[in-house]
ROMAR-869351 format. One record per residue (C-alpha): residue in three letters; x, y, z. Coordinates in nm, 4 decimals. Layout:
! residues N
+------+----------+----------+----------+
| domi |        x |        y |        z |
+------+----------+----------+----------+
|  ALA |        X |        Y |        Z |
...
+------+----------+----------+----------+
END
This chain:
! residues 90
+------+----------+----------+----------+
| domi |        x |        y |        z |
+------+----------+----------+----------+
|  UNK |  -2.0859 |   0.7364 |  -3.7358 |
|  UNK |  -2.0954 |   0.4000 |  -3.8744 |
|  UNK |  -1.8108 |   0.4197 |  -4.0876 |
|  UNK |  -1.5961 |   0.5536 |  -3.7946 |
|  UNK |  -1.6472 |   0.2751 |  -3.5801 |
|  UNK |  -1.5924 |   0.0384 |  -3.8884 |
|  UNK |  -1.2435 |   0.1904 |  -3.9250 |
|  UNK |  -1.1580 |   0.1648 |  -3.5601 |
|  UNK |  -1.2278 |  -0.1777 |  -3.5966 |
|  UNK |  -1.0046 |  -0.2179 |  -3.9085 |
|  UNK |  -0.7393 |  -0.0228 |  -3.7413 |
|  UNK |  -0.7718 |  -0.2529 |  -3.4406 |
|  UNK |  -0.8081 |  -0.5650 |  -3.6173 |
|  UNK |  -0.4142 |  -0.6532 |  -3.6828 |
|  UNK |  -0.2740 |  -0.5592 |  -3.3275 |
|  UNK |  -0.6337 |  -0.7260 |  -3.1082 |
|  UNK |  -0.7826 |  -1.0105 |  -3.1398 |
|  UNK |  -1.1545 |  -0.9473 |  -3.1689 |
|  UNK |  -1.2541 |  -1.3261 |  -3.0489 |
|  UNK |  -1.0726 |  -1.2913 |  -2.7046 |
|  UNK |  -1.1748 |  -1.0985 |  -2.4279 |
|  UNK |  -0.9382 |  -0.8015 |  -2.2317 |
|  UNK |  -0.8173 |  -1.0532 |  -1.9566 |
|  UNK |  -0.7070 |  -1.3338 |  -2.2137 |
|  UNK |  -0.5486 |  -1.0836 |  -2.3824 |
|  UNK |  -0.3373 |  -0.9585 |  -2.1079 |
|  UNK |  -0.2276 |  -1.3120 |  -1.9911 |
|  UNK |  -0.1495 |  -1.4135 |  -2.3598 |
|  UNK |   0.0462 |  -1.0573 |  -2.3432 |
|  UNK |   0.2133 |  -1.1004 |  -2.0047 |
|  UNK |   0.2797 |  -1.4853 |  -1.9973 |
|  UNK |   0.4151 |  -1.5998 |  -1.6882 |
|  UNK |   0.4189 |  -1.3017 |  -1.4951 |
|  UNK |  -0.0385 |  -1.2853 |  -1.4758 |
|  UNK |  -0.1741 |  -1.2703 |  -1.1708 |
|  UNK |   0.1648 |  -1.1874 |  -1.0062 |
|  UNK |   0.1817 |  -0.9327 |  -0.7942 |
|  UNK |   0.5048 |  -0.6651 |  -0.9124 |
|  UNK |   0.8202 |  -0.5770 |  -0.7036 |
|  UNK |   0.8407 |  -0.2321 |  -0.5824 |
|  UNK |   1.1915 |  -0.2105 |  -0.7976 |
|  UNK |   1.2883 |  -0.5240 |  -0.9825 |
|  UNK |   1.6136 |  -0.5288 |  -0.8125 |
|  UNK |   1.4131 |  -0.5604 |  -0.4287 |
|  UNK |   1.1928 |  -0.8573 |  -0.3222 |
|  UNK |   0.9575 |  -0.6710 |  -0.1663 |
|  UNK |   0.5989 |  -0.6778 |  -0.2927 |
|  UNK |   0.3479 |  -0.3745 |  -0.3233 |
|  UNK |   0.1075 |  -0.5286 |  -0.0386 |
|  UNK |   0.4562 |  -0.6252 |   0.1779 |
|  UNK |   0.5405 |  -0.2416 |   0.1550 |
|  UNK |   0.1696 |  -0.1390 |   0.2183 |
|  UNK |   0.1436 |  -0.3809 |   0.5581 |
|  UNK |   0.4954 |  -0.2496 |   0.6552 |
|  UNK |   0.3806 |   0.1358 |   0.6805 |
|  UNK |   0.0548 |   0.0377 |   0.8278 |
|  UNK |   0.2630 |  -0.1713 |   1.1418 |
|  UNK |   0.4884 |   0.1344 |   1.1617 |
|  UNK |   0.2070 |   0.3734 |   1.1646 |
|  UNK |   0.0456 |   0.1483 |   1.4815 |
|  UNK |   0.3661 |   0.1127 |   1.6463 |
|  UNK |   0.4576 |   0.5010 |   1.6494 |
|  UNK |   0.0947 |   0.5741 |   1.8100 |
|  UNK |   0.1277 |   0.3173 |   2.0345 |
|  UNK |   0.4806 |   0.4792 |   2.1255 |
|  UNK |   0.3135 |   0.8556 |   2.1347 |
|  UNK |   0.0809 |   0.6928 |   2.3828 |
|  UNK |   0.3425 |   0.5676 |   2.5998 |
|  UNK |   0.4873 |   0.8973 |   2.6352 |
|  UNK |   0.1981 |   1.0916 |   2.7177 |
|  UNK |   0.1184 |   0.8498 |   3.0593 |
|  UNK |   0.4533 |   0.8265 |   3.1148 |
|  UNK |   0.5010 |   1.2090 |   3.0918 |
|  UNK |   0.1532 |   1.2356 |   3.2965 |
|  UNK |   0.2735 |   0.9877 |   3.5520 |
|  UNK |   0.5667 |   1.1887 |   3.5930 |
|  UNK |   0.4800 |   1.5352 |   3.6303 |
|  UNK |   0.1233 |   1.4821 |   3.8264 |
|  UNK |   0.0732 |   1.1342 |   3.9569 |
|  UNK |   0.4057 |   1.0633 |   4.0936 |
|  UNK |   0.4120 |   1.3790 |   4.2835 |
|  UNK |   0.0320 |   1.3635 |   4.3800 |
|  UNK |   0.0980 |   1.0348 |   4.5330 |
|  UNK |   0.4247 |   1.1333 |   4.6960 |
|  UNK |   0.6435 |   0.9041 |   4.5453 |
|  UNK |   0.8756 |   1.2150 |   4.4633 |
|  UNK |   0.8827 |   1.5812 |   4.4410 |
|  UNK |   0.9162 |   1.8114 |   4.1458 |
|  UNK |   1.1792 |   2.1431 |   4.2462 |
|  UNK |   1.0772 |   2.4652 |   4.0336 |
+------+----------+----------+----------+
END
């Protein structure tokens, strides 16, 4: 067992540095672009969260429209003809 973990360390040794830890080696890796949130495509300004707040607006916004049309389709089928303000024909 020891000698396998001694060879994964020799293996590892040229491409890792064994005095840094996993986050300095991603930032030396990645350079400027740490931290940085990525484009959905590179070609499209648009970040990850962006896209993520977009669907969850959209998702509000067409229950808040489904709502609409159930008390407007209540209000006109049984409360505008309960109260008179027109009739239905059949």
């Amino acid at each position: 067992m020891m000698a396998v973990w001694l060879s994964a360390i020799i293996l590892f040794k040229g491409t890792v540095r064994a005095d840094m830890g996993e986050s300095k080696r991603r930032k030396d890796l990645m350079g400027d672009e740490y931290g940085q949130e990525p484009n959905i495509f590179p070609w499209l300004p648009i970040k990850k969260s962006q896209a993520s707040a977009f669907v969850k607006l959209s998702t509000q916004g067409a229950w808040l429209g489904i709502g609409a049309l159930v008390v407007y389709w209540v209000t006109v089928r049984f409360l505008g003809p309960a109260l008179g303000w027109w009739q239905l024909s059949q």
